[in-house]
C-alpha positions in Angstrom: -10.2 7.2 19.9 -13.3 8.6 21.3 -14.9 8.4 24.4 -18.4 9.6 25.4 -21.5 10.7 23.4 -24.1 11.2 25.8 -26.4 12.9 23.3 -27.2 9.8 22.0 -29.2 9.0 25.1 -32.1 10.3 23.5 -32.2 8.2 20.7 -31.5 5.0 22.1 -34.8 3.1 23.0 -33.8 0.3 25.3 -31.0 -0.2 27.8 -30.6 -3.4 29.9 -28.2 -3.0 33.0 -26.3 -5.7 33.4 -25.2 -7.2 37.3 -21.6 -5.6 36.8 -23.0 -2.1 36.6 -22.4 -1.7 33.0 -25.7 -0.9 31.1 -25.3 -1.4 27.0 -27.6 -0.4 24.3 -30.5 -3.2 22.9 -29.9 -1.1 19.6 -29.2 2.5 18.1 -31.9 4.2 17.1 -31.7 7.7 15.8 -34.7 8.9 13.1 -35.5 7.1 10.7 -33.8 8.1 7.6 -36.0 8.4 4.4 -35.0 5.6 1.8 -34.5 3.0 4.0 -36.8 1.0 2.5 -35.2 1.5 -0.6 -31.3 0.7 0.1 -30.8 -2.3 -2.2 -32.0 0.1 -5.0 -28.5 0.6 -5.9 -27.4 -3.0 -5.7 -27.0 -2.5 -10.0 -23.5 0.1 -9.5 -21.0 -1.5 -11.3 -18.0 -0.2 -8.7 -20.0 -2.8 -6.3 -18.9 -5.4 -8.0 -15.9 -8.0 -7.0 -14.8 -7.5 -10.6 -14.4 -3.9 -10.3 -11.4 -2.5 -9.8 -9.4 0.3 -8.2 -7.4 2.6 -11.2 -6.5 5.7 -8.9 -7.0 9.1 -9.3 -4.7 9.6 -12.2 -7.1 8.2 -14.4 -10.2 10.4 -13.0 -7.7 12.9 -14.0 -7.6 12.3 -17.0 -11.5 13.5 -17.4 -11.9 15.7 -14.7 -9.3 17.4 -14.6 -11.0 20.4 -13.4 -12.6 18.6 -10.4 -9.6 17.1 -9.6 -7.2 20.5 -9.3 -10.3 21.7 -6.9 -10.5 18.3 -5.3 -6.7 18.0 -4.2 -6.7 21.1 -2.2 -9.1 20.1 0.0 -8.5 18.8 3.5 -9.1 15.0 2.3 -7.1 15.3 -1.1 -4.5 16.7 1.7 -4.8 14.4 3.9 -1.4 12.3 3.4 1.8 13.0 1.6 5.2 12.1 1.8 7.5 13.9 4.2 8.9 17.2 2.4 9.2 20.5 2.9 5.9 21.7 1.0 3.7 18.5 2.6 4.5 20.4 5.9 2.8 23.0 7.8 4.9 23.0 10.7 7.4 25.2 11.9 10.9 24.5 12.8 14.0 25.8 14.6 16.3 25.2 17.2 14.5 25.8 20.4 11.5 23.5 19.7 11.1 20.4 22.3 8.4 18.1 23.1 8.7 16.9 26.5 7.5 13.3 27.7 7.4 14.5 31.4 6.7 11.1 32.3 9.0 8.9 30.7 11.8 11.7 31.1 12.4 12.0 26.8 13.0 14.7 24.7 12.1 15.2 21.1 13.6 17.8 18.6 11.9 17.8 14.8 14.3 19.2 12.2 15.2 18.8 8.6 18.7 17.2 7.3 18.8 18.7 3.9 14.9 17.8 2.3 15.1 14.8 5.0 13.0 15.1 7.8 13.7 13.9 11.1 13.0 13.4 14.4 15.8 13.2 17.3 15.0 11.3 20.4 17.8 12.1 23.2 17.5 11.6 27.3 18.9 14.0 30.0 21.1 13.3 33.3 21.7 17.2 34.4 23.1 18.6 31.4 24.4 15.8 30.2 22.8 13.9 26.8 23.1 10.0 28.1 20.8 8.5 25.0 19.7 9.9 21.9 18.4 8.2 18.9 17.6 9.7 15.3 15.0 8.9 13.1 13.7 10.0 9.8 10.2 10.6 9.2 8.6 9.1 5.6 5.0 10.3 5.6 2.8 13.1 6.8 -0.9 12.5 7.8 -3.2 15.5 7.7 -3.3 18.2 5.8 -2.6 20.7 8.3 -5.8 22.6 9.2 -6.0 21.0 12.4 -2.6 18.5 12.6 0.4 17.6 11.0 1.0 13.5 12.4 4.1 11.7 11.2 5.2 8.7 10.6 8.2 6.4 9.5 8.7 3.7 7.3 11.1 0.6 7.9 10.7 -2.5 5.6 7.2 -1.4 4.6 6.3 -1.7 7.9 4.5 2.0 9.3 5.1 2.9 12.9 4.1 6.9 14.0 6.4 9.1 15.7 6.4 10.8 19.2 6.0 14.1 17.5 2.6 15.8 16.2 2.6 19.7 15.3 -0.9 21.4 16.3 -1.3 24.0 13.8 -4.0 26.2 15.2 -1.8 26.4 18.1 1.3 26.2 16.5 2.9 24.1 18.7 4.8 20.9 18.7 3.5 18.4 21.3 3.0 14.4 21.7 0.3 12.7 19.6 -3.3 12.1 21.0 -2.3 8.6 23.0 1.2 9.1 23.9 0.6 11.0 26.8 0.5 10.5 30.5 2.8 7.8 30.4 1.8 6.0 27.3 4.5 7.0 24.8 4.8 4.1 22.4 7.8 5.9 21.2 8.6 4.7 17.7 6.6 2.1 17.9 2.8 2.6 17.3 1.7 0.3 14.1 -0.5 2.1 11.8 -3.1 -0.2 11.4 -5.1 -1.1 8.0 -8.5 0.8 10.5 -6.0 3.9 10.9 -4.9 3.7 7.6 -8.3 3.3 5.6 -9.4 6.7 6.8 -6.3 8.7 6.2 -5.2 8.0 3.0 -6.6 5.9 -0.3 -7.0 2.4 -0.2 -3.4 1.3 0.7 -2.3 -2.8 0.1 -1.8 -4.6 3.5 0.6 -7.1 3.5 -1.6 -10.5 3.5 -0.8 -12.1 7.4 0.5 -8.5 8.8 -0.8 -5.8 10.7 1.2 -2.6 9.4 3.3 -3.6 6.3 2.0 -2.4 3.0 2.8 -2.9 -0.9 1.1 -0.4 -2.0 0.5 3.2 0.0 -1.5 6.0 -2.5 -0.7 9.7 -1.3 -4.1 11.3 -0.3 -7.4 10.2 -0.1 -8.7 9.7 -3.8 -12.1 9.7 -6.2 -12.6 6.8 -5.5 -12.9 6.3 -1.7 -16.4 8.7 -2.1 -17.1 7.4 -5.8 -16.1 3.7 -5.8 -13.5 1.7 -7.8 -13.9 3.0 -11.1 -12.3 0.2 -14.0 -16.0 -0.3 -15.5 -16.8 3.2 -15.8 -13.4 4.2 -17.5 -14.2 0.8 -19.5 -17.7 2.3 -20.3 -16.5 6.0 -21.5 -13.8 4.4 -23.2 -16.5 1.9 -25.2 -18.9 5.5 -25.8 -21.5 4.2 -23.7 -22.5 8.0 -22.3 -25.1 9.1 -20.0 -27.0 11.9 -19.6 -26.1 12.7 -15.7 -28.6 15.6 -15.7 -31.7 13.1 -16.3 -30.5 9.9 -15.5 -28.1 7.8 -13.0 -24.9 6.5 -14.2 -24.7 2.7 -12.9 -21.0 2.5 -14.0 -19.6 4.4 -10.6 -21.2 5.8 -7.5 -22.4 9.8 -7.7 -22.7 9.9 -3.7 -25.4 13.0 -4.6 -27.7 10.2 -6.5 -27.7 7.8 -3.8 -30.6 7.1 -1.2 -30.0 9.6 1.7 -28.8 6.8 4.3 -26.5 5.3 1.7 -25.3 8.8 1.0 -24.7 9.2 4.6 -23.2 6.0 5.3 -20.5 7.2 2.7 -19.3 10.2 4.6 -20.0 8.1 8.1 -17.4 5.5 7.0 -14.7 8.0 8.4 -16.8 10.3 10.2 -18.1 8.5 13.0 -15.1 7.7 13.9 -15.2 4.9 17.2 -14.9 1.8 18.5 -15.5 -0.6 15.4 -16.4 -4.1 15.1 -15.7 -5.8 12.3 -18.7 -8.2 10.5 -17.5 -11.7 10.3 -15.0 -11.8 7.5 -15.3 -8.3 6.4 -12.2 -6.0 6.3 -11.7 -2.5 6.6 -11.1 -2.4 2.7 -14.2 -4.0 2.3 -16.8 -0.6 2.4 -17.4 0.4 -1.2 -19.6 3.7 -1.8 -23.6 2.4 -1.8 -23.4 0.2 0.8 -24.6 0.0 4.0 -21.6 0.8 6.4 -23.4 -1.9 9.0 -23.1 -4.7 6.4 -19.2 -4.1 6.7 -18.6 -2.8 9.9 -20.4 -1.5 13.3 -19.1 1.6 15.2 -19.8 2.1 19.1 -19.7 5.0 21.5 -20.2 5.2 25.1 -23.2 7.2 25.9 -22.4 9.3 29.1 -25.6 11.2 30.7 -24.1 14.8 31.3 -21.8 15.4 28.3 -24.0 16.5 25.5 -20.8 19.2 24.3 -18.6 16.8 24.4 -17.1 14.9 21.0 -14.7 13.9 19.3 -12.6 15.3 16.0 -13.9 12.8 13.9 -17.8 12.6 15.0 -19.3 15.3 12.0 -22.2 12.7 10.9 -22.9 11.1 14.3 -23.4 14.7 15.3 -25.3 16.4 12.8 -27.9 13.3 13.2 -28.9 14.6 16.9 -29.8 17.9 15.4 -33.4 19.4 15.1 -32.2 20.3 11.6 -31.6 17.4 10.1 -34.3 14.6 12.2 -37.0 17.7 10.5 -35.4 17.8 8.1 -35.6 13.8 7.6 -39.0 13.8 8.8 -40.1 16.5 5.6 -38.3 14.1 3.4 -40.1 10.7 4.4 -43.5 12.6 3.9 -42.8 14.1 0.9 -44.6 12.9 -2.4 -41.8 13.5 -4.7 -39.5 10.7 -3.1 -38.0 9.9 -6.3 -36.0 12.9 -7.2 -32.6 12.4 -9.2 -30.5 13.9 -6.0 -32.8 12.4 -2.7 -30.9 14.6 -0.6 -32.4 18.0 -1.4 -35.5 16.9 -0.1 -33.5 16.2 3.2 -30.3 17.2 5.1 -27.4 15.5 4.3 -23.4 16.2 4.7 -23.0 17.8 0.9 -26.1 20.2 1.9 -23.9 22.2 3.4 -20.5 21.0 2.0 -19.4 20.4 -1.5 -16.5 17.3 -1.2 -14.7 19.0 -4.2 -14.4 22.3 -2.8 -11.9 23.1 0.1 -13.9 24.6 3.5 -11.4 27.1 3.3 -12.5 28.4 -0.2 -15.9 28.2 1.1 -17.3 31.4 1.6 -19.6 31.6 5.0 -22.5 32.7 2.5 -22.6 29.2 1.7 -23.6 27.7 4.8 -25.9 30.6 6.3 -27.9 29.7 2.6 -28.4 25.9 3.8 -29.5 27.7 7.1 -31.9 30.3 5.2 -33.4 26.9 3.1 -35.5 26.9 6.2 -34.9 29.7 8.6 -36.1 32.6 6.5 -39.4 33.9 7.8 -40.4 36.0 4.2 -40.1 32.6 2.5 -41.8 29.5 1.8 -39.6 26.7 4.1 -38.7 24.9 0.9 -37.3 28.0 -1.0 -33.4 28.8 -0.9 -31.9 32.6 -0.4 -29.3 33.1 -2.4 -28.2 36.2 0.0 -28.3 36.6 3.7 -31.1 39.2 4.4 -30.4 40.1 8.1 -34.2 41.4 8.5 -35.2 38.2 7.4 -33.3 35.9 9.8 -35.1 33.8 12.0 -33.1 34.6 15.1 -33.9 35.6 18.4 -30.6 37.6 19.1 -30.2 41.6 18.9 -29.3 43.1 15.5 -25.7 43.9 17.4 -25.1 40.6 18.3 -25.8 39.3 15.0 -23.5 42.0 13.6 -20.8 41.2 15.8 -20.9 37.4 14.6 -21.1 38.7 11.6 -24.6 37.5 11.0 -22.6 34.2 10.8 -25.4 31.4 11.9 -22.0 28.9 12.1 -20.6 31.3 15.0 -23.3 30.4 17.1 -25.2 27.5 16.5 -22.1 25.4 15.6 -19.2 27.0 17.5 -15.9 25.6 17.3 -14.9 23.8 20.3 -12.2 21.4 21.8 -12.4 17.7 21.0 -12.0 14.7 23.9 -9.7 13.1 21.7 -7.0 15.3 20.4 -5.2 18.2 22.0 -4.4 21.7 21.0 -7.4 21.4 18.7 -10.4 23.1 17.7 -13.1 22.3 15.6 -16.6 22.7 14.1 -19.7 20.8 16.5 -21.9 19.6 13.9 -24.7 19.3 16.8 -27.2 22.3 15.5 -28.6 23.8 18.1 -29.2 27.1 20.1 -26.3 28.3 22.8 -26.1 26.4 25.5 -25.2 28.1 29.1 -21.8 27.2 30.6 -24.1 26.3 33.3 -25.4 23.3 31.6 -22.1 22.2 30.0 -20.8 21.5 33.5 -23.0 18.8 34.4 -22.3 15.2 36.2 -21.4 13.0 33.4 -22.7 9.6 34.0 -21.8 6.5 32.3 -24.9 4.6 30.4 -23.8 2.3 28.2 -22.5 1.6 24.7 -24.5 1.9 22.1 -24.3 1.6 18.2 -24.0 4.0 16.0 -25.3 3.2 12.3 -27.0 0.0 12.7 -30.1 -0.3 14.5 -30.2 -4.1 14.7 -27.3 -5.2 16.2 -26.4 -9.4 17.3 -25.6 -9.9 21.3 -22.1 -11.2 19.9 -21.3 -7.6 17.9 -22.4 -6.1 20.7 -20.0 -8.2 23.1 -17.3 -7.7 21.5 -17.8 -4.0 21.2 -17.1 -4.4 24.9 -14.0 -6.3 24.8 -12.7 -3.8 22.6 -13.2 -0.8 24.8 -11.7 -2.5 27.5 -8.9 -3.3 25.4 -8.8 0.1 23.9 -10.2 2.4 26.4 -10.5 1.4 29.6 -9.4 -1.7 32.3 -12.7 -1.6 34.1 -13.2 -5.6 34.3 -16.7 -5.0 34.0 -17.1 -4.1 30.4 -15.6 -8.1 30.2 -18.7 -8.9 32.1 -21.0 -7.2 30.2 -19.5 -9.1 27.1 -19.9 -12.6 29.1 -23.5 -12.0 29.5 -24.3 -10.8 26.1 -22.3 -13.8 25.0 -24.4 -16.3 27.4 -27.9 -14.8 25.9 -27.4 -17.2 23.0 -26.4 -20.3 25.6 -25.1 -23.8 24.4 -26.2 -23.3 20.7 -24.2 -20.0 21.2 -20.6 -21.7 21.8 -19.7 -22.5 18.0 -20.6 -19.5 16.9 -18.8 -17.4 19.6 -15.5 -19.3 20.0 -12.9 -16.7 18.7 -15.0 -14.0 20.7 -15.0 -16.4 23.8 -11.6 -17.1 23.5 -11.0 -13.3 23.3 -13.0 -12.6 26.6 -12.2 -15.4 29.1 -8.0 -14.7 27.7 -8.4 -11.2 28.7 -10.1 -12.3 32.4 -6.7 -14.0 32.6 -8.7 -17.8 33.3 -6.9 -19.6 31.1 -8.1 -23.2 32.1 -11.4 -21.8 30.4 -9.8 -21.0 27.5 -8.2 -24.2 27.2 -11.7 -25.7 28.4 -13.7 -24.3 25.7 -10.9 -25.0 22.7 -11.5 -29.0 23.8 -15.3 -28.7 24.1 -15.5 -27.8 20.5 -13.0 -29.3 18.7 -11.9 -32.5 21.0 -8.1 -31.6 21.1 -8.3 -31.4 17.5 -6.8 -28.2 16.1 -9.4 -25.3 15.2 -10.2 -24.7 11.2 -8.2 -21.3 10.6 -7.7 -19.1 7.1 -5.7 -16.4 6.7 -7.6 -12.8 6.7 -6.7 -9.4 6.6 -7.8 -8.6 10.6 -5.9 -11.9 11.4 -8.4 -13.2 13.6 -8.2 -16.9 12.8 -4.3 -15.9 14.1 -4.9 -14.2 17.3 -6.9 -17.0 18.5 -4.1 -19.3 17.8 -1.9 -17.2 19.5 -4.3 -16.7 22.7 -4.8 -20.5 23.2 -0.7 -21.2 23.0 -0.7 -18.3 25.9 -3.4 -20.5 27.9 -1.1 -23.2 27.1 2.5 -21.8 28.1 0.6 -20.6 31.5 -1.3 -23.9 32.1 2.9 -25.6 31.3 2.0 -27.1 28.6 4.7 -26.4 26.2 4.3 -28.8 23.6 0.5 -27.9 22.7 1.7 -24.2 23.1 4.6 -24.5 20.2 1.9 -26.2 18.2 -0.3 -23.2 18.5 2.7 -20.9 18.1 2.8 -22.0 14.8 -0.4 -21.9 14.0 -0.4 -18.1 14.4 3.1 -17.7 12.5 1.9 -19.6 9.5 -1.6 -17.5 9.7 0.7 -13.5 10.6 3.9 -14.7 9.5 4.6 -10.7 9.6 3.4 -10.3 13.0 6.9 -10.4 15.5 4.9 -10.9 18.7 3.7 -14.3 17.5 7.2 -15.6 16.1 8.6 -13.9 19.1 6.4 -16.2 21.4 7.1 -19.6 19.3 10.9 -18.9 19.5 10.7 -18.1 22.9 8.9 -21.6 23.6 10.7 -23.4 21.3 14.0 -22.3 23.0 12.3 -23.5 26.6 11.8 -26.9 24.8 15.3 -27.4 23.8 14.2 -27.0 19.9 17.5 -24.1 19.6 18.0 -24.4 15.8 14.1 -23.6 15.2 14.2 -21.3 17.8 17.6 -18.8 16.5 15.4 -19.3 12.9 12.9 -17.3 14.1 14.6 -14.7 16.0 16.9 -13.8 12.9 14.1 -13.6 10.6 12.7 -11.3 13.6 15.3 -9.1 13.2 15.8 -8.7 10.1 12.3 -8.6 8.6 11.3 -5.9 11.7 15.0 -4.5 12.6 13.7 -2.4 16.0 12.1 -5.4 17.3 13.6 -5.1 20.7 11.9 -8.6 22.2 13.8 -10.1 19.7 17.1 -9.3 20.5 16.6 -9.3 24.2 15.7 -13.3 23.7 17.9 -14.1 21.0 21.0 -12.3 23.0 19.8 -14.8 26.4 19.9 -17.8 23.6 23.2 -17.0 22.9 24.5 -17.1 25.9 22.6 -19.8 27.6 23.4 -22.1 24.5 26.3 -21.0 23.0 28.1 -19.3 25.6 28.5 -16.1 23.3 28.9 -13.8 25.9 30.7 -11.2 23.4 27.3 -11.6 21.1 25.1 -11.4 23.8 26.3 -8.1 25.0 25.8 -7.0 21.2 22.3 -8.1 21.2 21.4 -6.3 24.5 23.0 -3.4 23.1 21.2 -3.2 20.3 18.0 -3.2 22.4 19.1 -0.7 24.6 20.3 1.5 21.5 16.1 1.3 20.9 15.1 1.6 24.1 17.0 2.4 26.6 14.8 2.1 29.5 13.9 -1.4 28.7 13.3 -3.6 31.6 14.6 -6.9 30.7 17.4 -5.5 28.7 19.0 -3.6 31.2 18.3 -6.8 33.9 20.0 -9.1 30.9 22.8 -6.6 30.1 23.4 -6.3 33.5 23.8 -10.1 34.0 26.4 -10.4 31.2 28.5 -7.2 33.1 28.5 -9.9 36.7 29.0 -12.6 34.3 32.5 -10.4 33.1 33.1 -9.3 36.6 32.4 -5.7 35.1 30.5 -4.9 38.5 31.0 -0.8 38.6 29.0 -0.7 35.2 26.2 -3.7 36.2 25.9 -1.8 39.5 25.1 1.8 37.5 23.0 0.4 35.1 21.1 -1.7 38.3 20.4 1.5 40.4 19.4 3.1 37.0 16.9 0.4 36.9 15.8 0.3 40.2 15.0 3.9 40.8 13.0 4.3 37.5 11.2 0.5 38.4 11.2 0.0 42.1 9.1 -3.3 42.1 11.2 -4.8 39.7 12.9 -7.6 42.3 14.9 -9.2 39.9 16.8 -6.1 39.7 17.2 -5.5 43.6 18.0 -9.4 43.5 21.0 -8.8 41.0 22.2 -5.3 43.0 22.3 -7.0 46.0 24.8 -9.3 44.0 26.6 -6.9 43.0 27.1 -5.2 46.0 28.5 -8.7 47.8 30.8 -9.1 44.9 32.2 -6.1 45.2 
């Protein structure tokens, strides 16, 4: 989701350009933070261990109630809900349409009694030739910025074409599905999506998007920790005196070593392109932990774009600030390093925010007090105003200016811009710092590199596969795979074991196959790879890349074997039973095959690969024209501009001698697809049938 943070450039000590052109980060490096000597400190809090459990915020409630009716006002106790009238901050009425101007759809949002609903129709003239209704289950944000959507079917979560912009007020396509790339009703939302917008929801063991459990907000414990000791503990009496001491029995974010304090705000708010440790999930971070024991987030550092970020980039931003590297700095060299709350010595997230409190309640006193901490000439640096003196201000604008910002520091010095990422949105730089001219916002932006941003020590394999997943994510540029190939070749020979999945990854993407293939024998002799099940399904995608490298090498009976591995690994990933039916169908194994495709359909009902194959087996094996019509139809009813389903649909029309209708449906296809020969192949049938 984000792109370029050039500002990092000056943080970042070493750079090695590789032959390709694409230069990537030795390590990150912004200031040092005070405590980091000191992180395992915390290694006694009971919410970090295994044992300890998740009992959701009903509980905390129980207690705290009075933090809890503040807390669930705020933007993250807002931050997901199901679909109703009061979860919603949009607006709705008959004229509203989102427009795909690509793809040619049109989207109307409306309620059907307290159901909402999204209607998905297509235009010839003024004629409605497709339309398709959905209703919408859950609503993600709590509508200062956005109000996303998304459905639910079997458990499975897919978001909608449809997010409403609030500060705009307007009604357009999700960040993603523009410019061509409307996933329609289709986009999973991932356990790495999920994490951040809501509690900590169940994943489906061997899924990607289906869930047994999904909480309704972000909770307590997301910031504080699983909490079953420390409701265990008050239950038992066992009371502390939070005012003098720690309480070990769940995490007080406040009381934690600045870094680990930070690292609890940056698990959301450095929001980038994440690699995963090996054998850590995305349900793994617990409050008073280092993030880069879980997980590793990258950004592209661009020379030339220093006002340019993204929504979710608060903590990566604050860090390039004068403010808080001073401030840092003070804290390091201060003698009283031992204080209850670490972070008053320092600048941290919560010295300018309080987590319980919503920003809109916050009065803009509250931040120009955090500036005054420091900024007040009359006062010692380490003394806080409680009132905004505008004599007193260090600032070098006119007393009218200030009065016409209100003699709001914010205004100025952290002005609300637009994000990279997300359209129709404004929000608060957390980069400190004085105005910059328009003049120097329009610079050349040039790429530099990738580089990490909460872990100064990263491996040439993390950092490799940071590559390969902005290529995958981000960008095509085949050089980003050839950065990865070198940083995977640093380690050489001894390297190979250790970088399998990763070089199985690369060399599948670079399309060379035989390599694939070549480096699955090297290792394990034509013996099948050791695999587990795990919640980011690795062990499974490498399965399922290998049977690719052996369906393309024509090897079908080592690619059904691999097939399977996946399936047994993601049973509830379609794309992987899809391919094993698919192969298995091509090898004659029909029974297995029409298995798989019905529990396909059935366990993920809008697969539309599913029926598009299943409705060819049909009528290939069976000669059930009548049910392979219905299975076309069925895909088309999902997607109607669907390439193979409109060539196979089209086939069963000839097949009928229905040639008026194959031949619409054919010069539909062809002037939406004009490469697509298959299609001109089958018109030109047509036409001599005729």
């Amino acid at each position: 989701m984000t792109r370029n943070f050039s500002c990092l450039l000056h943080r970042f000590y070493s750079y090695i350009v590789l032959s390709s052109a694409i230069a990537f980060s030795a390590s990150c490096n912004f200031s040092k933070d005070p405590s980091q000597s000191n992180l395992n400190a915390e290694a006694n809090y009971a919410s970090l261990l295994d044992s300890t459990q998740y009992v959701g915020m009903s509980m905390c409630r129980q207690c705290h109630s009075t933090i809890y009716d503040s807390y669930i006002q705020t933007g993250m106790g807002q931050s997901f809900g199901l679909a109703n009238r009061s979860k919603s901050s949009a607006h709705f009425d008959e004229h509203v349409l989102i427009r795909d101007s690509v793809n040619g759809y049109l989207y109307h949002p409306g309620w059907d009694g307290d159901s909402l609903y999204l209607l998905e129709f297509l235009m010839r003239g003024k004629d409605t030739v497709y339309q398709r209704k959905e209703r919408i289950n859950y609503i993600v944000g709590s509508g200062q910025h956005t109000n996303s959507h998304i459905r639910d079917v079997n458990d499975y979560l897919f978001q909608v074409p449809a997010t409403y912009y609030t500060q705009s007020g307007q009604w357009d396509l999700p960040p993603g599905f523009e410019r061509g790339f409307n996933s329609r009703f289709s986009r999973k939302i991932e356990l790495e999506c999920m994490s951040c917008h809501n509690g900590m929801p169940e994943l489906v063991a061997g899924s990607e998007n289906k869930y047994l459990k999904i909480p309704n907000g972000i909770d307590c414990e997301r910031c504080h920790g699983p909490g079953s000791k420390h409701v265990a503990e008050k239950m038992n009496r066992n009371l502390v005196d939070t005012s003098k001491f720690i309480d070990y029995s769940i995490v007080n974010p406040s009381k934690l070593p600045i870094a680990l304090q930070m690292d609890v705000c940056q698990r959301c708010h450095i929001q980038g392109n994440v690699v995963l440790n090996e054998g850590k999930s995305f349900s793994d971070f617990r409050p008073g932990m280092k993030l880069s024991s879980v997980m590793n987030v990258f950004m592209p550092v661009y020379k030339g774009d220093q006002d340019e970020h993204i929504m979710a980039s608060h903590a990566e931003r604050l860090k390039m600030s004068r403010c808080f590297i001073g401030a840092a700095a003070r804290a390091e060299n201060s003698s009283d390093k031992k204080q209850l709350k670490p972070y008053k010595n320092a600048m941290t997230c919560i010295t300018c925010h309080n987590p319980h409190i919503s920003v809109k309640k916050t009065g803009k006193d509250v931040f120009n007090n955090s500036c005054l901490s420091c900024h007040d000439q009359s006062s010692d640096a380490s003394r806080v105003k409680n009132t905004v003196s505008h004599s007193n201000l260090s600032c070098a604008e006119s007393e009218v200016t200030r009065m016409k910002f209100e003699n709001n520091c914010v205004t100025c010095h952290m002005p609300k811009n637009g994000s990279i990422d997300i359209p129709h949105v404004r929000v608060t730089d957390h980069y400190i710092r004085k105005p910059v001219s328009e003049k120097e916002v329009n610079r050349i932006r040039e790429f530099i590199g990738l580089a990490c941003i909460n872990n100064e020590k990263v491996d040439s394999i993390t950092r490799a596969k940071a590559f390969i997943a902005y290529f995958e994510k981000f960008s095509s540029n085949p050089a980003f795979l050839d950065s990865a190939e070198q940083l995977i070749n640093i380690g050489g020979e001894k390297n190979l074991m250790q970088s399998f999945h990763v070089l199985v990854h690369l060399y599948y993407l670079k399309e060379n196959y035989e390599k694939v293939l070549e480096i699955n024998r090297k290792i394990f002799k034509e013996a099948i790879f050791p695999s587990k099940t795990s919640a980011d399904n690795r062990d499974a995608w490498t399965a399922y890349r290998i049977g690719q490298s052996y369906m393309e090498s024509s090897n079908i009976k080592s690619a059904i074997e691999y097939y399977q591995l996946a399936v047994n690994l993601a049973a509830y990933q379609p794309d992987f039973r899809n391919k094993l039916a698919s192969a298995q169908h091509d090898a004659g194994m029909v029974s297995e095959a029409e298995k798989n495709y019905l529990f396909i359909m059935k366990e993920n009902p809008d697969f539309v690969p599913a029926y598009t194959n299943y409705g060819y087996l049909r009528l290939t094996e069976f000669q059930d024209v009548m049910q392979a019509e219905q299975m076309y139809d069925r895909a088309l009813t999902l997607d109607p501009l669907n390439e193979q389903a409109m060539i196979n649909k089209s086939g069963v029309l000839i097949y009928r001698k229905r040639f008026r209708e194959a031949e619409a449906i054919l010069k539909s296809l062809i002037s939406r697809y004009p490469a697509n020969a298959q299609a001109k192949d089958l018109y030109r049938r047509v036409q001599s049938m005729k």
